[in-house]
Each structure stands twice: as C-alpha cells, then as structure tokens.
Z-matrix of the N, CA and C atoms (Angstrom, degrees):
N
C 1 1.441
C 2 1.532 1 108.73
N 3 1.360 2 113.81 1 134.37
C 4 1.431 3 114.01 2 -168.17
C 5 1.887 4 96.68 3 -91.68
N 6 1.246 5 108.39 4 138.60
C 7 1.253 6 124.26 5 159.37
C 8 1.406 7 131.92 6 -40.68
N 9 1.832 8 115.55 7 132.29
C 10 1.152 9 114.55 8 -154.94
C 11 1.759 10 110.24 9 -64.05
N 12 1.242 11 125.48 10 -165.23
C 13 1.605 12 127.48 11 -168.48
C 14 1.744 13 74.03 12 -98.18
N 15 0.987 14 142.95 13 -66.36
C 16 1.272 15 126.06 14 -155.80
C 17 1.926 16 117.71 15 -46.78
N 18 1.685 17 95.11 16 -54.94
C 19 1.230 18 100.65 17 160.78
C 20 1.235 19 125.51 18 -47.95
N 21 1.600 20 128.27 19 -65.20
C 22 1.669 21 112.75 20 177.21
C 23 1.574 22 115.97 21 -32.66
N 24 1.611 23 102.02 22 -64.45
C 25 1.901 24 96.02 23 -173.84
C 26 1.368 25 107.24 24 -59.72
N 27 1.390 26 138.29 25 -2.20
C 28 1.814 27 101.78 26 -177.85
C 29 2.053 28 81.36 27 -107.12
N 30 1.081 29 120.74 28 -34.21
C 31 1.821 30 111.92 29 174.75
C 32 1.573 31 93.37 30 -49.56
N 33 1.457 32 127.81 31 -63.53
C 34 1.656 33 102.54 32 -173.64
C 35 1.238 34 130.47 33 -72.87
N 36 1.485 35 111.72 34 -6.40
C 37 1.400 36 109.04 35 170.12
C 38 1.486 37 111.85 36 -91.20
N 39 1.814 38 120.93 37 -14.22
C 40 1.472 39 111.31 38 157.83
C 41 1.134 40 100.65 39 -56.99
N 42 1.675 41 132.28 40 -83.97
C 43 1.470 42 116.24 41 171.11
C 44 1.412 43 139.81 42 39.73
N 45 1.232 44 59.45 43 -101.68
C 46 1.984 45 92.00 44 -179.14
C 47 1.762 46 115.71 45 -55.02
N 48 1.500 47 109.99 46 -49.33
C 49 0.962 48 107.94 47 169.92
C 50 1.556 49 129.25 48 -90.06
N 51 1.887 50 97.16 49 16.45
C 52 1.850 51 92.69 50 167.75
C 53 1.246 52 90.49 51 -106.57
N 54 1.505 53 136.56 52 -2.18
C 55 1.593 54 123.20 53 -155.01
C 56 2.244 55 82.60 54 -106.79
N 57 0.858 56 108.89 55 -31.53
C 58 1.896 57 110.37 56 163.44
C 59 1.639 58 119.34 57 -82.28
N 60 1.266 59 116.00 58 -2.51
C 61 1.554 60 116.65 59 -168.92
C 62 2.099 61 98.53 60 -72.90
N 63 0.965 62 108.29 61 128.94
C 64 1.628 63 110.05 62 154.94
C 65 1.421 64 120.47 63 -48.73
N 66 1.844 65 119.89 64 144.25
C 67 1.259 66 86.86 65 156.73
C 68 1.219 67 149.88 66 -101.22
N 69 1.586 68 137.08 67 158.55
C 70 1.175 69 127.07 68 -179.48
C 71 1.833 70 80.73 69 117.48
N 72 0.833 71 130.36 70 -8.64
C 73 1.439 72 106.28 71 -172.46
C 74 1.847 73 89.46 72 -110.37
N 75 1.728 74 111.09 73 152.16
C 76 1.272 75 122.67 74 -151.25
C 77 1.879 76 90.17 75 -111.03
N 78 1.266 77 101.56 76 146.50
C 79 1.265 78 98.32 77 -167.96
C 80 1.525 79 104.71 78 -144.33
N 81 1.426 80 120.32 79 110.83
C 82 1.742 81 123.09 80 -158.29
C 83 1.104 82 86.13 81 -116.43
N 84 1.583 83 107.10 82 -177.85
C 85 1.961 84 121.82 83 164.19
C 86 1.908 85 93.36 84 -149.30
N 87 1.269 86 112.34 85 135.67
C 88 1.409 87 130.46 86 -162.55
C 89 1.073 88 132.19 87 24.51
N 90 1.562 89 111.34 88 37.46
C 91 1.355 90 121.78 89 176.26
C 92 1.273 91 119.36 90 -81.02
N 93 1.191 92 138.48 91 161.99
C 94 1.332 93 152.67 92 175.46
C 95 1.970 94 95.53 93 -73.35
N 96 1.348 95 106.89 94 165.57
C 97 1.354 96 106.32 95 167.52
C 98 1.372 97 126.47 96 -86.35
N 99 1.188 98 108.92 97 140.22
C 100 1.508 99 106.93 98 177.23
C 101 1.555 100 126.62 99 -83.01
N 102 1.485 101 97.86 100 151.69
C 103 1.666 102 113.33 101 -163.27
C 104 1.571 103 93.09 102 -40.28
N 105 1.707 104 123.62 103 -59.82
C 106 1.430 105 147.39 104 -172.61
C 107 0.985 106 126.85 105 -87.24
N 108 1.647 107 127.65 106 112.26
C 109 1.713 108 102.95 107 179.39
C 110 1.261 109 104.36 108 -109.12
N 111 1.402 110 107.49 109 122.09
C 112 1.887 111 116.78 110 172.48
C 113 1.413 112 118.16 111 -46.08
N 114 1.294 113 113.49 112 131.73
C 115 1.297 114 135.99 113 -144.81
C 116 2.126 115 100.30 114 -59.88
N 117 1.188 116 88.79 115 -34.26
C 118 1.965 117 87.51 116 176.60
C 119 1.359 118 102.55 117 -65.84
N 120 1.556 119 129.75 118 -38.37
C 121 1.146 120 115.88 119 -165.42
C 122 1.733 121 103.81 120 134.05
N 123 1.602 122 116.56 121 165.15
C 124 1.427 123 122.79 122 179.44
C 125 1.366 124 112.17 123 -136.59
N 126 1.179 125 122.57 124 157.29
C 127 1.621 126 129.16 125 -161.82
C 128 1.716 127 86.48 126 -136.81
N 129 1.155 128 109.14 127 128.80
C 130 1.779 129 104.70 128 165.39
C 131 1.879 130 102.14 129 -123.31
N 132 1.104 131 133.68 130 98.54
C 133 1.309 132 125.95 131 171.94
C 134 1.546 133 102.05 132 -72.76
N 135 1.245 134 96.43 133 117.21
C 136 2.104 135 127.54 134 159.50
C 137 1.310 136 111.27 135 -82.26
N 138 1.449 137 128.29 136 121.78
C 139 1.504 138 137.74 137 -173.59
C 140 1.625 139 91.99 138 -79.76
N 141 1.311 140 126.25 139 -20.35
C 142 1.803 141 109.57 140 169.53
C 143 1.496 142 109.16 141 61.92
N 144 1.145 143 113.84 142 -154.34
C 145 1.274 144 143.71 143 -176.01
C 146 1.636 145 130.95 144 -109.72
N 147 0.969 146 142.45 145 150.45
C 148 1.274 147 152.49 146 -125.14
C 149 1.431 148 96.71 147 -146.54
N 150 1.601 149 110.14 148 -55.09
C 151 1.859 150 103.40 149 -171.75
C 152 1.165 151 109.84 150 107.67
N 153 1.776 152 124.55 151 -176.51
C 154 1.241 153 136.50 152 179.58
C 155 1.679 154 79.88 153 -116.82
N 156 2.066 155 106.50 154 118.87
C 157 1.436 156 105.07 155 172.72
C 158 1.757 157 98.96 156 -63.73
N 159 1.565 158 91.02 157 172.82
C 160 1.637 159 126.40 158 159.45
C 161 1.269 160 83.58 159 -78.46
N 162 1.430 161 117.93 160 146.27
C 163 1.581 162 122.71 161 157.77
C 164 1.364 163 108.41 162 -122.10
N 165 1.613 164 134.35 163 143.01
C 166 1.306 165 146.20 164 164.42
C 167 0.923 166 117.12 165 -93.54
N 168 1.167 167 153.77 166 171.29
C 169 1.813 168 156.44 167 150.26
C 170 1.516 169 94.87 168 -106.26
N 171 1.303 170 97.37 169 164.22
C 172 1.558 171 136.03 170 174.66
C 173 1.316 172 96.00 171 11.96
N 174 1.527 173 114.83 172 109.14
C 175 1.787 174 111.39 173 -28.32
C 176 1.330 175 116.72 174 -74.12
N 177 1.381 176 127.36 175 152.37
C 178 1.257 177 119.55 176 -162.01
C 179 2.010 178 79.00 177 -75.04
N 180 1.562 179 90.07 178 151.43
C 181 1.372 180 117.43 179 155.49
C 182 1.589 181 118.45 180 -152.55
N 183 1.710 182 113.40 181 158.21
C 184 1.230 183 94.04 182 -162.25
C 185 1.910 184 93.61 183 -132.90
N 186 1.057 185 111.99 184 126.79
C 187 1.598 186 121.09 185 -176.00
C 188 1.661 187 101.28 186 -85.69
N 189 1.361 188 111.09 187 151.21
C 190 0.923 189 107.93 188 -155.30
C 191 2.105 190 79.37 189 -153.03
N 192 1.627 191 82.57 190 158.41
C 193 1.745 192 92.27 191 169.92
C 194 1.340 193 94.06 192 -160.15
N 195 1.275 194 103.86 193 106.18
C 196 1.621 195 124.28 194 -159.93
C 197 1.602 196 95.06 195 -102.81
N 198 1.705 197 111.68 196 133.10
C 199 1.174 198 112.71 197 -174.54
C 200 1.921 199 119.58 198 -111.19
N 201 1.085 200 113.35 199 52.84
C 202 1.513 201 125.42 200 -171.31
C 203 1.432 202 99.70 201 -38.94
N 204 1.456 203 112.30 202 158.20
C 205 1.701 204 108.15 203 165.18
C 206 1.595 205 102.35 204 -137.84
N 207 1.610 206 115.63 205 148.92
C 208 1.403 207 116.63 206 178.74
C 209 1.728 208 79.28 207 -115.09
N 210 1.477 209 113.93 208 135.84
C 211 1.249 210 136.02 209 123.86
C 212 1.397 211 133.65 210 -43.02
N 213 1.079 212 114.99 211 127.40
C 214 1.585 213 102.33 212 -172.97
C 215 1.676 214 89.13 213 -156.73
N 216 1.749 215 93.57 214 130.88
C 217 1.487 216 126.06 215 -164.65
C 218 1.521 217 112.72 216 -124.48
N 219 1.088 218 126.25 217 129.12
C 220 1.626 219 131.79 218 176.36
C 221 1.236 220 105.64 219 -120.59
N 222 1.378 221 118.51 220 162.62
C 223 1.556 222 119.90 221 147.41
C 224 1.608 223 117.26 222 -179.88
N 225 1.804 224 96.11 223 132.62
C 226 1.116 225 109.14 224 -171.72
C 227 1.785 226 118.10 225 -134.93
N 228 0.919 227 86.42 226 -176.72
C 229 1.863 228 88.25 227 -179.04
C 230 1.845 229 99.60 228 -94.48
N 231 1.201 230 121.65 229 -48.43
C 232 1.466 231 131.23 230 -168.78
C 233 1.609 232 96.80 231 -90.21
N 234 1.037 233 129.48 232 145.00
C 235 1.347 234 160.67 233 -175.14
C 236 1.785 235 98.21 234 -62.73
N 237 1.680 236 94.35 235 -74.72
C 238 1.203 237 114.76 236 172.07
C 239 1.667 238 133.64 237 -40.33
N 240 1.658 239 110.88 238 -50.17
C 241 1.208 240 124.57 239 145.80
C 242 1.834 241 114.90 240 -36.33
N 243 0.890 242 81.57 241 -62.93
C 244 1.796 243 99.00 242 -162.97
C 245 1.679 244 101.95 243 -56.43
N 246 0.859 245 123.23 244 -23.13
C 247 1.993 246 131.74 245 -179.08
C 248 1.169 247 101.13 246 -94.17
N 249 1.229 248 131.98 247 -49.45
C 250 1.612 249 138.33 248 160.42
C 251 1.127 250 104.93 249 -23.23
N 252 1.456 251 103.94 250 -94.88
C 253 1.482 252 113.05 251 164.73
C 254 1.412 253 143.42 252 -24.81
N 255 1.095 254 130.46 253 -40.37
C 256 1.643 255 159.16 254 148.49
C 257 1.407 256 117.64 255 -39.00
N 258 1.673 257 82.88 256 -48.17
C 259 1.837 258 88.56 257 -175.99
C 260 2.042 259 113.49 258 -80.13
N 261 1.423 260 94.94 259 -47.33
C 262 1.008 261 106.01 260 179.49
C 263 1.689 262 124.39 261 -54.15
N 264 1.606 263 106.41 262 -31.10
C 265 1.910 264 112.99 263 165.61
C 266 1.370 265 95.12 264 -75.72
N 267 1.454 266 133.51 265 -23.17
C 268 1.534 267 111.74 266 175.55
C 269 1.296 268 125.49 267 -88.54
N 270 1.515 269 130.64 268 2.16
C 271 0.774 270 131.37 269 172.07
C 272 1.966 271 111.93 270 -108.68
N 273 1.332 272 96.41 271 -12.09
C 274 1.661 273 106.36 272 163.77
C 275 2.011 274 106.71 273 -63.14
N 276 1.466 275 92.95 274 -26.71
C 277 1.488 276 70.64 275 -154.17
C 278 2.247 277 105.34 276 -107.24
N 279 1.262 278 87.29 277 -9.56
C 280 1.704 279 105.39 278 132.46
C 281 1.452 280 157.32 279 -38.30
N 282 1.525 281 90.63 280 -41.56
C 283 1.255 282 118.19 281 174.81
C 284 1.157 283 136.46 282 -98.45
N 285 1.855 284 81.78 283 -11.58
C 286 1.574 285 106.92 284 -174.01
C 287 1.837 286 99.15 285 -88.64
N 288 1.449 287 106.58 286 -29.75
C 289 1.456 288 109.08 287 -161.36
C 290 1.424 289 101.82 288 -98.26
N 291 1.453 290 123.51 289 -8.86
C 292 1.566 291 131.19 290 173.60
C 293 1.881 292 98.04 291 -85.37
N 294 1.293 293 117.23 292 -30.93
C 295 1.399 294 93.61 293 171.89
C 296 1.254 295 128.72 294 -67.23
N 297 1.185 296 132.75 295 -30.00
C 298 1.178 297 126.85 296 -177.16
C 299 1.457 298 101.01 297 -158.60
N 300 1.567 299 107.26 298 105.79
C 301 1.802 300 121.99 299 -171.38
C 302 1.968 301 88.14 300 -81.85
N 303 1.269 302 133.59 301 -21.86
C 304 1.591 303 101.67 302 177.78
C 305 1.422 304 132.55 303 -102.47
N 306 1.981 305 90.55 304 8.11
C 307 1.555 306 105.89 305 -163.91
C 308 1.950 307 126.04 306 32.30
N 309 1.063 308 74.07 307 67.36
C 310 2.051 309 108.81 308 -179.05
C 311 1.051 310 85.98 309 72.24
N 312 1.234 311 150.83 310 73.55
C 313 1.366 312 130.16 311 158.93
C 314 1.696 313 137.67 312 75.92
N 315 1.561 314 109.07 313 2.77
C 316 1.276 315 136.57 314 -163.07
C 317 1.764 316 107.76 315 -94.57
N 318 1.238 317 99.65 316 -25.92
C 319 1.397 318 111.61 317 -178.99
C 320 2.102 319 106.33 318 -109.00
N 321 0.933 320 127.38 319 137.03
C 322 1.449 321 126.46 320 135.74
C 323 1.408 322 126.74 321 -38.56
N 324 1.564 323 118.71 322 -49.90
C 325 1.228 324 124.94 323 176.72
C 326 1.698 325 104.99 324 174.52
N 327 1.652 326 101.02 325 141.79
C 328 1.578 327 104.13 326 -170.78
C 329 1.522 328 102.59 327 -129.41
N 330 1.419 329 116.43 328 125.42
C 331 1.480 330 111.03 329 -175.41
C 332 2.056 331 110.41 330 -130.17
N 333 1.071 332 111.39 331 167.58
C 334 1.819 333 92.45 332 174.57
C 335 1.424 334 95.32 333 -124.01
N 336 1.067 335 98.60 334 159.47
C 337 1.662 336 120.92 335 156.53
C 338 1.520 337 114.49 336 -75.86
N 339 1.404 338 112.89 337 136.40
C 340 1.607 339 108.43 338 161.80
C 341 1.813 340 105.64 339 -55.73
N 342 1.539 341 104.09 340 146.83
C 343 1.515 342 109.74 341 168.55
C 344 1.823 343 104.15 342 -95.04
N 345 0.768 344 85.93 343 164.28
C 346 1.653 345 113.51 344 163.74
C 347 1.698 346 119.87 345 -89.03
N 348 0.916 347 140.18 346 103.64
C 349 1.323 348 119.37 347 -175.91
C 350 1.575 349 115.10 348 -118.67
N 351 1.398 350 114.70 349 144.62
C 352 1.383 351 104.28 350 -179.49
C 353 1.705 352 99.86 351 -129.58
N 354 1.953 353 98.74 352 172.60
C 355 1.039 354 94.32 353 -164.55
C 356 1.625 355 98.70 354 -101.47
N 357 1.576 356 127.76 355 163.95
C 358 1.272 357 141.97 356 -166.76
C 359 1.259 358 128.16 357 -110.79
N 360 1.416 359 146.10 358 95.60
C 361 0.909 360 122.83 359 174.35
C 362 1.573 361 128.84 360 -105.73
N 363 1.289 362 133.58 361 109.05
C 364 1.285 363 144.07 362 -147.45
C 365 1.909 364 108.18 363 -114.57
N 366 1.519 365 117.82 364 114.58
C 367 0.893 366 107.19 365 -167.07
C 368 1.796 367 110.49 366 -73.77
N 369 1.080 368 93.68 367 149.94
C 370 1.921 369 107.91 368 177.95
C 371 1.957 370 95.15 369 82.41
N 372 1.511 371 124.65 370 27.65
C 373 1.539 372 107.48 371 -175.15
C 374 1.627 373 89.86 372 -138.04
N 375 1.277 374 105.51 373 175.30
C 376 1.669 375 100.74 374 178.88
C 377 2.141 376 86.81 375 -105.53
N 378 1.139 377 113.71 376 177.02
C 379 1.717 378 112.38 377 -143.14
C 380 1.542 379 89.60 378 -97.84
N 381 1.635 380 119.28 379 134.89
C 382 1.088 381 147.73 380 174.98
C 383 1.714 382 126.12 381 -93.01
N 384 1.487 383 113.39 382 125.19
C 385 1.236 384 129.84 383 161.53
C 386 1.217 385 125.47 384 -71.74
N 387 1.261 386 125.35 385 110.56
C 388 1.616 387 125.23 386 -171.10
C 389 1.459 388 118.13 387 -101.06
N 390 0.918 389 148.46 388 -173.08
C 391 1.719 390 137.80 389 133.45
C 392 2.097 391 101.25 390 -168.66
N 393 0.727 392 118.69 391 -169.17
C 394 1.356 393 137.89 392 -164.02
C 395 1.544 394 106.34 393 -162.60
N 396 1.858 395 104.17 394 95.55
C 397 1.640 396 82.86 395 -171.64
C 398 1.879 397 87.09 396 -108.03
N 399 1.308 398 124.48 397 128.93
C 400 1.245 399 129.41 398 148.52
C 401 1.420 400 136.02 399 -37.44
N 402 1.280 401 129.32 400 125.57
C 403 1.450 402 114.60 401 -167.71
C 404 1.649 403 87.23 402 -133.31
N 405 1.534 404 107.14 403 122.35
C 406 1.780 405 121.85 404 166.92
C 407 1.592 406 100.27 405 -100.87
N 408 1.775 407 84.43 406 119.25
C 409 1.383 408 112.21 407 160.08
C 410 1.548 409 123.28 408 -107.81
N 411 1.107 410 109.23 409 160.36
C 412 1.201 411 103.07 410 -140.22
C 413 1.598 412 96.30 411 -150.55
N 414 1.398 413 99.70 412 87.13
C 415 2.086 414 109.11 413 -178.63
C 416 1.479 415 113.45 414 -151.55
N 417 1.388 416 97.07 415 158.24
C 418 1.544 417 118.20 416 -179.51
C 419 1.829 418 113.69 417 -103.00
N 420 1.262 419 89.29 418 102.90
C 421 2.117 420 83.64 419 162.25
C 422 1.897 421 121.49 420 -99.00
N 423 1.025 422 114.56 421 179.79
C 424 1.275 423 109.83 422 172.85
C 425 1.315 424 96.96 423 -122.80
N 426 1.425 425 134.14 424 33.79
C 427 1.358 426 131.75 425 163.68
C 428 1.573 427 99.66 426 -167.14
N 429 2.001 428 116.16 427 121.93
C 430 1.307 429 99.28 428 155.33
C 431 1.307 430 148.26 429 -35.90
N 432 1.613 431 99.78 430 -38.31
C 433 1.186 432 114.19 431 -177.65
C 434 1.713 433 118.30 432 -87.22
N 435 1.538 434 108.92 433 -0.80
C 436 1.943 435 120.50 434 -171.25
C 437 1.138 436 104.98 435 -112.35
C-alpha cells in the first residue's frame, strides 16, 4: 500500500532537510529530546497539523495547509557561540525550503514562519538555544485519509 499524500510531503521534506543538514548536526522526526545535544546543533522535524481542509466537489478534493514544526536546539558555553550557531541551523533550514517550495511537486507551495527563540537554562547543561520554526505546507488530496 502506497503511503498517504500527507506522509509523502513530510518523508520529502525529511529528505530535503537531511540532504541540506550540515555535518555533525543530528537530525530526528518525532522524537523526544535527547539527553545530549551534539555540539553543531539538532533539528527534530514534528509532523504537526494538517488543519480543517478546503473541500471541492466533483471530484471531491481536499486543500490542506499543513503546519509541520522543526525543533531546533543549540548549545554552548559562550552566548556568542551559541547565536552563531542558532542562526546558522536557521538558515540551514531556509535554504532547505527556498530550494524547492513544491518538494518535486508534492506540495503546491511550502513557506516558514520566523521562530521565536529563547534562551535555556538547564541545570547540570551549559545554556541552550531553542526555537520552533513552523513550516506551511501547502497540498491537495482526493482523500483525507490518501
């Protein structure tokens, strides 16, 4: 059984964003966080939300603006380091979504939101950069459930 339309676009947007990932930076999909974050940094892609589609008739189709989220984790001893760093997974994962807004054609169009990021302080860790950047996808199925 071939995989639903929701599934293909967030598998090609893992993809996409392991085939743009730096290396040394760790790159999951609905994982929990890890005890350790590798010193480049971590990406967690969240399958999110989907929405209440647009629906069409004949043939029914159903539009959708699917709201995935990548996690994105730093951590450093220097402040300075640590924004470096921060900035630089946010602009990895930018670059990833400016290459190709339909991901082969699977999407209509995929854009992000700026995140918000704050800073962390975790006892027994040196202090962590967080953010939550949103990624709108943007596709048509002919079955909620396909």
């Amino acid at each position: 059984m071939a995989a639903s339309t929701s599934e293909q676009v967030l598998s090609a947007l893992f993809e996409m964003l392991q085939s743009n990932t730096p290396t040394g930076v760790k790159l999951l999909r609905n994982e929990a966080y890890p005890e350790r974050i590798p010193a480049a940094g971590i990406l967690i892609l969240r399958d999110g939300d989907p929405g209440e589609p647009e629906v069409t008739l004949s043939p029914p189709s159903y539009l959708y603006e699917h709201r995935a989220e990548v996690d994105l984790l730093v951590e450093a001893r220097e402040a300075e380091a640590r924004d470096a760093a921060f900035d630089a997974l946010k602009q990895t994962v930018g670059a990833a979504i400016a290459s190709d807004r339909s991901l082969g054609g699977l999407c209509d169009y995929m854009e992000a939101e700026a995140p918000a990021p704050i800073d962390l302080a975790l006892e027994g860790t040196q202090a962590l950069k967080a953010a939550t950047i949103t990624i709108k996808l943007i596709y048509a199925s002919f079955d909620p459930l396909a």
